[in-house]
N, C-alpha and C positions, 0 to 999 in steps of 0.2 A: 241876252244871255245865251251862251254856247249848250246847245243841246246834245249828249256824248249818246252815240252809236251802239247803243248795249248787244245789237244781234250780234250774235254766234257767228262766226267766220261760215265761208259757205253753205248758211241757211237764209230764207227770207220772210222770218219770224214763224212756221212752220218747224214739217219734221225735217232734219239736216238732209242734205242733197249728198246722194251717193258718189264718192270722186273718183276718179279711174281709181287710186290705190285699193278702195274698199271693194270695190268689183273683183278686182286684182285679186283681193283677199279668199274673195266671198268663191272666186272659180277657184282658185289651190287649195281651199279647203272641200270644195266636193272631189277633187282630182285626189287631193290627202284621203276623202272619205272612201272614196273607191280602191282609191290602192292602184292604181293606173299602174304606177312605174315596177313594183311589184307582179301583179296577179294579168298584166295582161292579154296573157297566154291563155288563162282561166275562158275572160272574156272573148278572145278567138275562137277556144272551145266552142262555147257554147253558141254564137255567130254563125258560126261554122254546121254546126248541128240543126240549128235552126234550119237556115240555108238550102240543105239537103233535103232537109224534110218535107221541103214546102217544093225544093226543085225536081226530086227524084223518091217519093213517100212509099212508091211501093217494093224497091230493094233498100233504098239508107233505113228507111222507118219500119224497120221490124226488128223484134227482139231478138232474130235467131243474128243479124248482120252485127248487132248490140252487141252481143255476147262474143260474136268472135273478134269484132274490134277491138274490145277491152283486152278478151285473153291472150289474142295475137302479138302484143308487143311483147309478154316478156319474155324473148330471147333478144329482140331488139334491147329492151333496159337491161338486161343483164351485161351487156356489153358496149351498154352507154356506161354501165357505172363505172365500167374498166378503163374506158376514155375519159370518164369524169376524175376518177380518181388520180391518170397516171397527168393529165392538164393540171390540178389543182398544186401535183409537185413539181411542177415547173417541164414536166420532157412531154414534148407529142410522142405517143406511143404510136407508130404504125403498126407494128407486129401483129395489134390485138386479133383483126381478123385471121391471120393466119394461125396463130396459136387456138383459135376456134377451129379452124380448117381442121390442124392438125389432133387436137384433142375428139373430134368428128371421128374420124379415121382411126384414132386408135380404140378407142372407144368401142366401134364396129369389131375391129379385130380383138381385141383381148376376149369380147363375148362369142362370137361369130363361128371366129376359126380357132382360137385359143380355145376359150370353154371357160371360161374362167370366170366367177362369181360377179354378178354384176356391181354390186355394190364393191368390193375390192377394184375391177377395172375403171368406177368411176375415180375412186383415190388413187387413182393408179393418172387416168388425167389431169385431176387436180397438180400433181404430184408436178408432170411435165410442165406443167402453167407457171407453177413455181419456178421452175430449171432454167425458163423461157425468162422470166423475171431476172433471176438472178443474170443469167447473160447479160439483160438487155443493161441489167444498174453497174455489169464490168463495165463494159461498153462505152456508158455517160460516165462511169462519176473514177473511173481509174484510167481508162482511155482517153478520156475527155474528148472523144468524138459528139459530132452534134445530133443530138437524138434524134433528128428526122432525119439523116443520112445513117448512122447506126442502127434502127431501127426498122427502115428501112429496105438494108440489108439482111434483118435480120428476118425478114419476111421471106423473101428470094432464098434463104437457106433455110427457113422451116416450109417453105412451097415441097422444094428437094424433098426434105424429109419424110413430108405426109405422100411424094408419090411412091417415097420408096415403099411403105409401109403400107400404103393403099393398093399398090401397085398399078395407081389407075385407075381405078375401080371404086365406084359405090358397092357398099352390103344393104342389101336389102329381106336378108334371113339370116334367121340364127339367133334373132336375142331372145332373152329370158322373159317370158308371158309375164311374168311380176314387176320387170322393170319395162315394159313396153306400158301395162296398164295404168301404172302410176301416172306416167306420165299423160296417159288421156284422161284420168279420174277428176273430179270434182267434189272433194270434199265439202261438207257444208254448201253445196250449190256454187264452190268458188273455183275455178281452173288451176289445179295442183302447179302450174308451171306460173300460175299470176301467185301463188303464194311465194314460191322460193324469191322471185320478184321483190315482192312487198319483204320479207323479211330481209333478204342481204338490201335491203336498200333503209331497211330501221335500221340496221346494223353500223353502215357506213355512213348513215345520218350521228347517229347518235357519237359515235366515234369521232366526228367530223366538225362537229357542235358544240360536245358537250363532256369532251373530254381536254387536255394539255396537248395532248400529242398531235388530235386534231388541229388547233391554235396554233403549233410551232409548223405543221406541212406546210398548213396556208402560207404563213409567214417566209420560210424556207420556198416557196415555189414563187411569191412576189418578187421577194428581195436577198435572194441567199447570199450574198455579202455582206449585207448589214444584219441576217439575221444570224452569220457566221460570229461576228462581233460581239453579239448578244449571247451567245455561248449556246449558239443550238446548233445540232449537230447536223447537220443538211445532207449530209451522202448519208448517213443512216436514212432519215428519214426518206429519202429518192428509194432508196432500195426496200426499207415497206412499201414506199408506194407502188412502185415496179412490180413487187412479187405477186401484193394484192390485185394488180392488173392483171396480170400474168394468167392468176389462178379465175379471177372472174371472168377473162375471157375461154377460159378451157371450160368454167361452167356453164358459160354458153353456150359449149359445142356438146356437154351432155346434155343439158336442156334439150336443144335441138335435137340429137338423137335420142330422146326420150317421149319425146313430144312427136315425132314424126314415122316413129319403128322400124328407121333404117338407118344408114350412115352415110349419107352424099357426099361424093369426092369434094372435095372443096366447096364445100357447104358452108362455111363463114367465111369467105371473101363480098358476098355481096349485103356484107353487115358494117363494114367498115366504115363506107357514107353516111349512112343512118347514123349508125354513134355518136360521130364529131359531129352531122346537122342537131343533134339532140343535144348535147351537150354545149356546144358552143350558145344556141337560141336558150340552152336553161341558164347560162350567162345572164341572161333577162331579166329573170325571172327570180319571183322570191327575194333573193341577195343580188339584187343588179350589179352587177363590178364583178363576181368572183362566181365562180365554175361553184356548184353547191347540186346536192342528192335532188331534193323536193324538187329544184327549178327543172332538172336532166328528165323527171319525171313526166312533169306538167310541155315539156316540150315533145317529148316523144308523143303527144297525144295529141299534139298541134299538128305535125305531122300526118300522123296515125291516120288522123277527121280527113286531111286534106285530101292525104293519096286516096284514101278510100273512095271520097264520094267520087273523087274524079275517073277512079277504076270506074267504079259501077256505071257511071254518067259518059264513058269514051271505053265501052271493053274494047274496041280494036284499036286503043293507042297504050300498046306495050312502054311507051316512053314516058308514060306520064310519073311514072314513080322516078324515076330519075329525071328529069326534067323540076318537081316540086323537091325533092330533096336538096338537090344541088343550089337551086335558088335561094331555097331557105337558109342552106350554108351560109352561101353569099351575103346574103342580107342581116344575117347576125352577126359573123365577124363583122361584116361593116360598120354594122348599129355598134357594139360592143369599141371596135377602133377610134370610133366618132365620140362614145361617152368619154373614152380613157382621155381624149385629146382636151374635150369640155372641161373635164374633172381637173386636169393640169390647169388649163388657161384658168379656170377659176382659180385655183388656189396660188 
């Protein structure tokens, strides 16, 4: 009589034997639990922090270096978001730093040598950021010049403008005791220049997320011939984006003079690197595939940790912030190039 085989396929009459797939399973679901592909950056952070503290505890590891790392970036996000937003509708904006430059400059002069009310001289920059905007959306969306060659240009002729008006020259007196103090205030214990930060960045989340008009940019900056098709309006859309840029890099350059109680000749040109290494690396992050606020955030702080500790760990190497910036550029458009190509070959 034939005796039938009742064991269970790979067991031996025991508990069942683990197979590469369940292993398989058992590692994608701690990598799923973690959020790897997601919150990376999160985890760099804090790596990174770590790191410092154990490498260099007596300048990384103190509150007062804490507090300025945190507060220190937001003129850096302020003018990530202007890179993040003008990426999300499809044009590499170059201009942004210079329209900082220039909003710097005028800024100085409307209070300085004008006299004129600070709060009015700041709507008065906002105002230019727009003007800067609307040019740059003639430019792409009626010229149909290629926005990093129009934009471009459009740098080189807002350089012109802030010397005319700068004449050269930083101001370093003349502003109004009320808008100098804001800007060094700490409301609630929190740095008045990390609030304006945090809110235009709720702002442009929430807008961006959780409204229509957010859902048609994306769309319109992916694919604006197919989302031409679809009946959305894509050069509207390009020129909010544009203006929004526009005007969040001129708030940059009040931030900056607000925050620092002077007006530095061309004091947003060495912001422009930082931006796109923030924004492209928040590509990463959060929404992996697509330019998004949270991720622009969580990367400027990647950043942030990096240049710092290695400032404090090398002061006689002036190069190091440009050296970790530029890299980091590197290596996220590259990571980002590499998923886009994965994401095709899969599908």
């Amino acid at each position: 009589m034939t005796t039938l085989d009742t064991t269970p396929p790979h067991t031996t009459g025991g508990a069942p034997k683990p197979t590469p797939r369940s292993r398989s399973i058992r590692g994608k679901s701690l990598a799923h639990w973690m959020a790897l592909d997601r919150f990376s950056g999160v985890y760099i952070i804090i790596a990174l922090v770590a790191l410092f503290m154990l490498w260099i505890p007596d300048t990384f590891g103190t509150p007062t270096n804490a507090r300025a790392l945190i507060a220190g970036q937001a003129i850096t996000g302020v003018i990530a978001l202007a890179a993040t937003i003008s990426l999300i509708s499809g044009v590499f904006d170059l201009s942004i730093a210079a329209t900082m430059a220039l909003s710097i400059s005028i800024c100085g002069q409307l209070q300085a040598v004008v006299g004129m009310n600070p709060w009015l001289a700041v709507l008065c920059c906002l105002a230019v950021g727009a003007v800067v905007g609307v040019a740059n959306s003639i430019i792409v969306t009626r010229l149909h010049i290629d926005p990093v060659i129009g934009t471009l240009a459009m740098s080189a002729i807002l350089a012109a403008v802030t010397y005319w008006v700068a004449s050269g020259q930083s101001i370093l007196y003349g502003f109004d005791p009320s808008f100098v103090s804001l800007g060094s205030s700490e409301p609630l214990g929190v740095p008045f220049t990390l609030i304006v930060l945090i809110v235009l960045a709720a702002i442009l989340w929430y807008v961006l997320e959780q409204t229509p008009a957010g859902r048609y940019l994306y769309a319109a900056g992916a694919n604006p011939q197919a989302a031409r098709l679809s009946g959305v309006r894509v050069n509207r859309l390009t020129w909010g984006a544009l203006v929004t840029s526009g005007m969040l890099a001129a708030a940059a350059g009040v931030v900056l003079t607000m925050q620092v109680g002077s007006a530095p000749f061309q004091g947003g040109l060495p912001y422009l690197l930082p931006a796109y290494s923030a924004a492209f690396l928040g590509s990463t992050q959060i929404r992996p595939g697509r330019f998004n606020i949270l991720g622009t955030l969580v990367a400027i702080y990647v950043v942030a940790v990096a240049v710092k500790g290695l400032q404090l760990k090398f002061p006689e190497s002036p190069w190091v912030t440009d050296l970790v910036q530029g890299s980091i550029l590197l290596l996220a458009v590259g990571f980002a190039v590499w998923a886009t190509r994965r994401r095709a070959a899969g599908s």
